[in-house]
Residue frames relative to the residue before (quaternion, step in Angstrom):
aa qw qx qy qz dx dy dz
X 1.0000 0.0000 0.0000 0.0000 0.00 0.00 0.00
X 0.3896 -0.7283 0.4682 0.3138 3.60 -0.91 0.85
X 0.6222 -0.4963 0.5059 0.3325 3.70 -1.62 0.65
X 0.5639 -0.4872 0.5299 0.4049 3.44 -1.50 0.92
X 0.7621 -0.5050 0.3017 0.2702 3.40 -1.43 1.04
X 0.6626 0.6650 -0.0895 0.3328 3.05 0.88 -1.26
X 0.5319 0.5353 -0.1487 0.6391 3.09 1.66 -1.86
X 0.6747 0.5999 -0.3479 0.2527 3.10 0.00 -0.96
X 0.7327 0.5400 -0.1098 0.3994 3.01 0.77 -2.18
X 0.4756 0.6914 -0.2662 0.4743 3.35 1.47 -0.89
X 0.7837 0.3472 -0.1902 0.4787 3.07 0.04 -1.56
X 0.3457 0.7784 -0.3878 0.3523 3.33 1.10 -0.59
X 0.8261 0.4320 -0.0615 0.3565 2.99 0.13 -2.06
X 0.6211 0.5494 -0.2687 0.4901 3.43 1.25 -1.49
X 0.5936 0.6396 -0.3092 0.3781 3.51 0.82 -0.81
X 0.6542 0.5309 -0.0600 0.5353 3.59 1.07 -1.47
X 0.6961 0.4849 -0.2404 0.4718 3.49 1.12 -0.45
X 0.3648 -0.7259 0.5237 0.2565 3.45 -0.67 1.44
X 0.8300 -0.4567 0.1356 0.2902 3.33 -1.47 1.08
X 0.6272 0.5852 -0.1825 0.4805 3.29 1.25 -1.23
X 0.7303 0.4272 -0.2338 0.4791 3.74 0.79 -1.17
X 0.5714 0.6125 -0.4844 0.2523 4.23 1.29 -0.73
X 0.3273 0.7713 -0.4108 0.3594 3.31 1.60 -1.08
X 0.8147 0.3847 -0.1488 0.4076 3.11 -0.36 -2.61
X 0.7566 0.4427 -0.3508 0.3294 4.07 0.43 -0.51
X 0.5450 0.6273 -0.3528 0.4300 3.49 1.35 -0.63
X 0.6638 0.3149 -0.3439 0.5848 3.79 0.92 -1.29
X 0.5109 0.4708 -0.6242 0.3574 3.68 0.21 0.08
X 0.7642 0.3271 -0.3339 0.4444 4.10 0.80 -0.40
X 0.1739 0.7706 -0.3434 0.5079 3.05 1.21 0.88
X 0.6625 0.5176 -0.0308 0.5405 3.02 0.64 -1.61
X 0.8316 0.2803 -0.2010 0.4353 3.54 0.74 -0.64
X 0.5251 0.5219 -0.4779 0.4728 3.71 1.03 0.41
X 0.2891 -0.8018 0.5182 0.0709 3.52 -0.42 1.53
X 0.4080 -0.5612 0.4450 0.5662 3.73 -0.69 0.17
X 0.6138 -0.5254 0.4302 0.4026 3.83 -1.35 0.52
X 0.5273 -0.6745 0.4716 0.2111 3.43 -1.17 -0.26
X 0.6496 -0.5476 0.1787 0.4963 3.84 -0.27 1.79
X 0.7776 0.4395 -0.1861 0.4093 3.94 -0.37 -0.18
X 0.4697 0.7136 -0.3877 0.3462 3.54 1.46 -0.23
X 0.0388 0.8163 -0.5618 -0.1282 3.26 -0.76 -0.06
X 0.2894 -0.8412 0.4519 0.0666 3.19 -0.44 1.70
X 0.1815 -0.6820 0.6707 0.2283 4.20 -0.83 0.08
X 0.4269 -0.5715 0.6713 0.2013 3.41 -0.96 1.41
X 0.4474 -0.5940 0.6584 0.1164 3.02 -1.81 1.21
X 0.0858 -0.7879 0.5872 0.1643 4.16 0.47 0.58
X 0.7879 0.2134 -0.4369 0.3779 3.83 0.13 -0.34
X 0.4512 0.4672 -0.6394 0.4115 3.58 0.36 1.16
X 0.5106 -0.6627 0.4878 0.2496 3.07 -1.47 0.83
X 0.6437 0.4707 -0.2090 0.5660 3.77 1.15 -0.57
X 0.4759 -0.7402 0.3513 0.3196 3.40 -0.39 1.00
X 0.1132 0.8988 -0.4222 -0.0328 3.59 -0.06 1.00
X 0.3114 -0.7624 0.5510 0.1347 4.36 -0.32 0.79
X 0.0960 0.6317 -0.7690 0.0164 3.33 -0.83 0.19
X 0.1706 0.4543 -0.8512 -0.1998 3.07 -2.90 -0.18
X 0.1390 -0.5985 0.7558 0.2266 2.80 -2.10 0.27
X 0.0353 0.8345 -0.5465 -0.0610 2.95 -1.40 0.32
X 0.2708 -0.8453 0.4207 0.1877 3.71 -0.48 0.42
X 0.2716 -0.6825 0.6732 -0.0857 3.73 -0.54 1.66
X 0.8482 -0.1157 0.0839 0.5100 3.73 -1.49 0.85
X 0.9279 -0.2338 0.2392 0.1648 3.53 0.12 0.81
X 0.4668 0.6338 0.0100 0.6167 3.10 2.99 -1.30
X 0.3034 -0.6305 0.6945 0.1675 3.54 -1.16 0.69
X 0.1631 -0.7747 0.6095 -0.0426 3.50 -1.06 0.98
X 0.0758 0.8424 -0.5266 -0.0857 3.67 -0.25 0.70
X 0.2410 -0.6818 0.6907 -0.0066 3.51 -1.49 0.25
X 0.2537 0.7837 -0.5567 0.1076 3.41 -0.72 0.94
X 0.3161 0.7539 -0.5607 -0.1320 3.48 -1.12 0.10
X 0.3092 -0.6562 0.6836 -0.0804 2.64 -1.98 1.08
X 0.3193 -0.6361 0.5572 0.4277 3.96 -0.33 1.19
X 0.5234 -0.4390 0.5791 0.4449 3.02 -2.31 0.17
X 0.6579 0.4701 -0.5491 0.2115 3.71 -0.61 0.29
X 0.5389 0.3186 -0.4791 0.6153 3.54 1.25 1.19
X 0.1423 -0.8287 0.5338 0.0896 3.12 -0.40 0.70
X 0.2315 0.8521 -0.1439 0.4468 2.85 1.84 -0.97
X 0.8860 0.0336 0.1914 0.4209 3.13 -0.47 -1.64
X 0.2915 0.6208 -0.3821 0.6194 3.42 1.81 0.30
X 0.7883 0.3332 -0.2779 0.4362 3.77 0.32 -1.39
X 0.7097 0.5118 -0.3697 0.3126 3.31 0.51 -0.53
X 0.4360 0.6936 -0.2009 0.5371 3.47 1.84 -0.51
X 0.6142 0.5383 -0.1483 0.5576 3.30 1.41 -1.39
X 0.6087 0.6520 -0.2144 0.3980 3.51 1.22 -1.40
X 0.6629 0.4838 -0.2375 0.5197 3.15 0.79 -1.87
X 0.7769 0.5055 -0.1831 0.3277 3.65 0.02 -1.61
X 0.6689 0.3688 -0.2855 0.5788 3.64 1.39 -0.23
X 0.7582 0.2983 -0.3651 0.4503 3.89 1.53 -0.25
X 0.6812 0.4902 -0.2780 0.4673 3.46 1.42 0.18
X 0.5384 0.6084 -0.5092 0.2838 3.84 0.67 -0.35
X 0.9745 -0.1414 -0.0140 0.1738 3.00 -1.05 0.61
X 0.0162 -0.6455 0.5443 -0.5356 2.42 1.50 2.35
X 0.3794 -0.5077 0.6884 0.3527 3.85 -1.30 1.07
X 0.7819 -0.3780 0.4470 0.2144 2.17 -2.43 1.37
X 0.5963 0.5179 -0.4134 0.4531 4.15 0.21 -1.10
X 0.7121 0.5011 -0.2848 0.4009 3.89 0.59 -0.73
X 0.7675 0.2890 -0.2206 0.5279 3.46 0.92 -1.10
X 0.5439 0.6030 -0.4171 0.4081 3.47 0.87 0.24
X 0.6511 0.5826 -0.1126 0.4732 3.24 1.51 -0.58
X 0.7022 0.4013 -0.2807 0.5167 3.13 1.27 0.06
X 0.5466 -0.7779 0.3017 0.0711 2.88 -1.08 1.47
X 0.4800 -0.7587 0.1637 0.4088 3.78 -0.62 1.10
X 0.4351 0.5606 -0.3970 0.5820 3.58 1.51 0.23
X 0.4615 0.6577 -0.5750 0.1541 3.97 -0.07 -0.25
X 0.4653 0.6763 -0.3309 0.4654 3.43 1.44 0.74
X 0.5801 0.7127 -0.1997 0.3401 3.00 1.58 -0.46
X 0.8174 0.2564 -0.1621 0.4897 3.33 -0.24 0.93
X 0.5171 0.5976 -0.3370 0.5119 3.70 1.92 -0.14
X 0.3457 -0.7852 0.3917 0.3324 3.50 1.67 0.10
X 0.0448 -0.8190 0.4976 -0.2820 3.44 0.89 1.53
X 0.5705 0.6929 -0.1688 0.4073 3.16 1.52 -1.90
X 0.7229 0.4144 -0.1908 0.5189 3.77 0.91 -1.19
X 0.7740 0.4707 -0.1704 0.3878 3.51 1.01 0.23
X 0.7034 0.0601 -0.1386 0.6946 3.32 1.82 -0.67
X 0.5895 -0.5170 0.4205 0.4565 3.63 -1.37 0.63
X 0.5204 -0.4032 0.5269 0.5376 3.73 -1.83 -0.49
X 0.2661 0.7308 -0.4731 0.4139 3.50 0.49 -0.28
X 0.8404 0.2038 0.0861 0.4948 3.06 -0.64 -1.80
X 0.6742 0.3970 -0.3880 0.4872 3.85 0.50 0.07
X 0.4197 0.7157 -0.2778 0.4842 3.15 1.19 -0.19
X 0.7560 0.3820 0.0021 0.5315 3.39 0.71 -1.31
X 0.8054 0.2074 -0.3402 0.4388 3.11 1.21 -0.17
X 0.4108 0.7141 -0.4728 0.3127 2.82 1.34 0.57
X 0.5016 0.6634 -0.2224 0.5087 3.02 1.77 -1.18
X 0.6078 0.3463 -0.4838 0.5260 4.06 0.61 -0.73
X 0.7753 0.3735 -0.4037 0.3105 3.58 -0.21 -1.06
X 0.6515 0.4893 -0.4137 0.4061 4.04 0.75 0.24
X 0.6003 0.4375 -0.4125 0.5273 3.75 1.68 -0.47
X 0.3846 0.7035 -0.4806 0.3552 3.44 1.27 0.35
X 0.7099 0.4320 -0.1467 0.5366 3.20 0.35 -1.97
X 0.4207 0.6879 -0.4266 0.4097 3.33 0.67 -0.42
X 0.8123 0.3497 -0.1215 0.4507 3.20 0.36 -1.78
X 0.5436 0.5992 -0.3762 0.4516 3.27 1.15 -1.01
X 0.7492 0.3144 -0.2815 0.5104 3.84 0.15 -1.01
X 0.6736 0.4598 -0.4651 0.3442 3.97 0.52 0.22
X 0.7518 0.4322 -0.2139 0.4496 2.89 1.40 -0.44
X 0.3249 0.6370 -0.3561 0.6016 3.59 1.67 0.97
């Protein structure tokens, strides 16, 4: 099944980017994971080592996300950034559909350990998670 358009395009880009520049574009999604808003409740992501939080939720039909991650992972901030610019407000049937490797091949791999991809694979399933409780 094909990534939500967005995702895609993303990965798109990261792909196209020589090794040195994937770095500079990830913390640029960074940049887009806002602190949530008073009343959120987040679910720690426990098999990340860095303390990541996430919700999803689903308004008119719309994935909503919510994450935080301090700025001293940037790292894992961007990828948070990643999700939230290739998933917002894509129906729930879309982000459920994407697979926990859909990182694969955007040469992500040359930048974080398995370790740490690991873990984020793990955020983007307690997503769907949320996505399909709240449905």
């Amino acid at each position: 099944m094909a990534l939500p358009k967005k995702l895609q395009e993303a990965l798109d880009l990261i792909r196209a980017m020589p090794k040195e520049l994937k770095a500079q574009v990830l913390l640029e999604y960074a940049k887009k994971v806002l602190t949530p808003p008073p009343g959120v409740e987040l679910e720690r992501v426990h098999e990340c080592q860095t303390p990541f939080f996430l919700r999803a939720e689903v308004e008119g039909g719309r994935v909503r996300l919510h994450f935080f991650v301090p700025d001293e992972a940037p790292t894992v901030k961007a990828f948070a950034g990643l999700l939230k610019e290739g998933l917002e407000g894509e129906p729930p049937e879309a982000v459920l559909s994407v697979p926990p490797t859909f990182y694969r091949g955007a040469g992500l791999e040359e930048l974080l350990t398995p370790l740490r991809l690991r873990g984020l694979e793990a955020a983007l399933l307690r997503l769907q998670d949320q996505v399909r409780r709240a449905l």
